[in-house]
N, C-alpha and C positions, 0 to 999 in steps of 0.2 A: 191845142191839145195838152192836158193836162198829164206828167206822168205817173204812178204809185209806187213811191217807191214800199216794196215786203221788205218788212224787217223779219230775221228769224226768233224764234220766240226765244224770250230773254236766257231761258238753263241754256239751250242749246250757245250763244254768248257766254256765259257766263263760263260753262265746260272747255270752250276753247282757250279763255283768257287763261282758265286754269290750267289749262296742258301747256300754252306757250308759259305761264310763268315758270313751271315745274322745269319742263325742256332746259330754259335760261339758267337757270339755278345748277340743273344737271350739268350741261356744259361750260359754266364757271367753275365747279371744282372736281372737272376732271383731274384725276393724279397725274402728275410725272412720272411718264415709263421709269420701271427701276433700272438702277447704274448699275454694275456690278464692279467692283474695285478693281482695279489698272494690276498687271503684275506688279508692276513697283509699287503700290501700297499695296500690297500684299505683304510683300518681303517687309516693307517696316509693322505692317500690325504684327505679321508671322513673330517677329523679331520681341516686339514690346508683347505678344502673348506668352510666349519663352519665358518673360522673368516677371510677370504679373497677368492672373486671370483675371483681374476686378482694380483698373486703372482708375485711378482717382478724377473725378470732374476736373481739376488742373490738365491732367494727361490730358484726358478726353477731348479737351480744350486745343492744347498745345498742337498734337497730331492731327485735328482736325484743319489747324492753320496751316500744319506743314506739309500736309496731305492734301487740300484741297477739301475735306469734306465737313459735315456738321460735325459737329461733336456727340447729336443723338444717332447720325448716323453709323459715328466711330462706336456709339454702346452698343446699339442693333448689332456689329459687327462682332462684336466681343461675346455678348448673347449667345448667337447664335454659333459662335466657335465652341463655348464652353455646351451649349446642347448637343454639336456633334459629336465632342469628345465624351460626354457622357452616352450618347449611343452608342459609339464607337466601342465603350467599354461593355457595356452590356451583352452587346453581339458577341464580342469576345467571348464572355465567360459562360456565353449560352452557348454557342457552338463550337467554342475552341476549346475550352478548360473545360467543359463540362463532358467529353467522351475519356478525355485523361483519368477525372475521378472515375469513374464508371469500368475503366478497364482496371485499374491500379485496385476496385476495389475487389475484382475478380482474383487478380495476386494473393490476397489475406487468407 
Protein backbone atom coordinates (compact mmCIF):
# COMPACT_ATOMS: atom_id res chain seq x y z
CA UNK A 1 0.00 0.00 0.00
CA UNK A 2 1.16 3.02 -1.16
CA UNK A 3 1.10 6.34 1.13
CA UNK A 4 0.23 10.18 -0.20
CA UNK A 5 1.89 12.22 1.49
CA UNK A 6 -0.52 16.26 1.12
CA UNK A 7 1.68 18.87 1.05
CA UNK A 8 0.15 22.17 2.16
CA UNK A 9 0.08 24.62 -0.52
CA UNK A 10 3.36 26.38 -0.87
CA UNK A 11 1.92 30.53 0.74
CA UNK A 12 0.48 28.76 3.37
CA UNK A 13 4.73 27.29 3.91
CA UNK A 14 5.96 29.94 2.90
CA UNK A 15 3.70 32.36 5.73
CA UNK A 16 4.80 30.08 8.39
CA UNK A 17 8.59 30.32 7.52
CA UNK A 18 7.71 33.82 7.61
CA UNK A 19 6.31 34.14 10.96
CA UNK A 20 9.03 31.58 12.64
CA UNK A 21 11.80 33.89 10.92
CA UNK A 22 10.15 37.14 12.32
CA UNK A 23 9.32 35.41 15.87
CA UNK A 24 13.42 34.38 15.86
CA UNK A 25 14.46 37.78 14.98
CA UNK A 26 11.86 39.26 17.78
CA UNK A 27 13.12 37.17 20.39
CA UNK A 28 16.84 37.78 19.62
CA UNK A 29 16.72 41.50 20.38
CA UNK A 30 14.66 41.57 23.15
CA UNK A 31 15.91 44.39 25.49
CA UNK A 32 17.44 44.11 28.82
CA UNK A 33 14.94 45.03 31.51
CA UNK A 34 15.97 48.56 32.73
CA UNK A 35 18.42 48.86 35.82
CA UNK A 36 17.66 51.62 37.74
CA UNK A 37 21.06 52.98 39.50
CA UNK A 38 22.05 51.51 43.03
CA UNK A 39 21.79 54.37 45.88
CA UNK A 40 25.44 54.42 45.83
CA UNK A 41 25.78 55.68 42.31
CA UNK A 42 23.29 57.89 42.92
CA UNK A 43 25.14 59.65 45.56
CA UNK A 44 28.36 59.89 43.03
CA UNK A 45 26.29 60.99 39.87
CA UNK A 46 24.14 63.39 42.60
CA UNK A 47 27.66 64.58 43.57
CA UNK A 48 29.56 64.95 39.92
CA UNK A 49 25.89 66.65 38.92
CA UNK A 50 26.64 69.40 41.81
CA UNK A 51 29.59 70.80 39.86
CA UNK A 52 28.97 69.81 36.17
CA UNK A 53 25.60 69.48 34.12
CA UNK A 54 27.36 68.32 30.82
CA UNK A 55 30.40 65.85 31.83
CA UNK A 56 32.82 65.55 29.31
CA UNK A 57 33.00 61.88 27.32
CA UNK A 58 36.45 61.48 29.76
CA UNK A 59 34.01 61.77 32.82
CA UNK A 60 31.43 59.79 31.26
CA UNK A 61 34.01 57.33 30.78
CA UNK A 62 35.68 57.46 33.95
CA UNK A 63 32.32 57.12 36.26
CA UNK A 64 31.00 54.59 34.11
CA UNK A 65 34.27 52.28 35.11
CA UNK A 66 33.95 53.39 38.67
CA UNK A 67 30.37 52.85 38.71
CA UNK A 68 29.78 49.88 36.98
CA UNK A 69 27.88 51.27 34.04
CA UNK A 70 28.17 52.39 30.28
CA UNK A 71 29.21 55.53 29.78
CA UNK A 72 25.97 56.11 27.38
CA UNK A 73 24.26 55.05 30.25
CA UNK A 74 26.11 57.53 32.57
CA UNK A 75 24.73 60.48 29.54
CA UNK A 76 21.10 58.96 29.56
CA UNK A 77 21.52 59.72 33.33
CA UNK A 78 22.62 63.21 33.06
CA UNK A 79 19.79 63.82 30.41
CA UNK A 80 17.52 62.95 32.01
CA UNK A 81 18.59 64.81 35.51
CA UNK A 82 19.01 67.88 33.61
CA UNK A 83 15.08 67.37 32.00
CA UNK A 84 13.88 66.92 35.56
CA UNK A 85 15.33 70.01 36.78
CA UNK A 86 14.05 71.92 33.86
CA UNK A 87 10.58 70.66 34.81
CA UNK A 88 11.05 71.05 38.07
CA UNK A 89 11.66 74.59 37.37
CA UNK A 90 8.83 75.28 35.15
CA UNK A 91 6.32 73.88 37.79
CA UNK A 92 7.65 76.23 40.01
CA UNK A 93 7.18 79.27 38.28
CA UNK A 94 3.71 78.08 37.14
CA UNK A 95 2.36 77.36 40.36
CA UNK A 96 4.48 78.73 42.96
CA UNK A 97 5.75 82.30 41.72
CA UNK A 98 3.11 82.83 39.59
CA UNK A 99 0.07 83.44 42.34
CA UNK A 100 2.93 85.73 44.29
CA UNK A 101 2.90 88.10 41.05
CA UNK A 102 -0.74 87.94 40.79
CA UNK A 103 -1.42 88.98 44.45
CA UNK A 104 1.60 91.52 44.69
CA UNK A 105 0.00 92.82 41.63
CA UNK A 106 -3.29 93.62 43.42
CA UNK A 107 -0.94 95.80 46.09
CA UNK A 108 -0.12 98.51 43.31
Amino acid sequence: MKSHCVLPPLSDILYNRHRLEVSNLVSDQVKAKRKRASPSQLLVLNRVFQTTFFPSTELRIQLGKQLGMSPRTVQIWFQNKRQSMRSQTRYCHKHVLAPIYTISSFDS
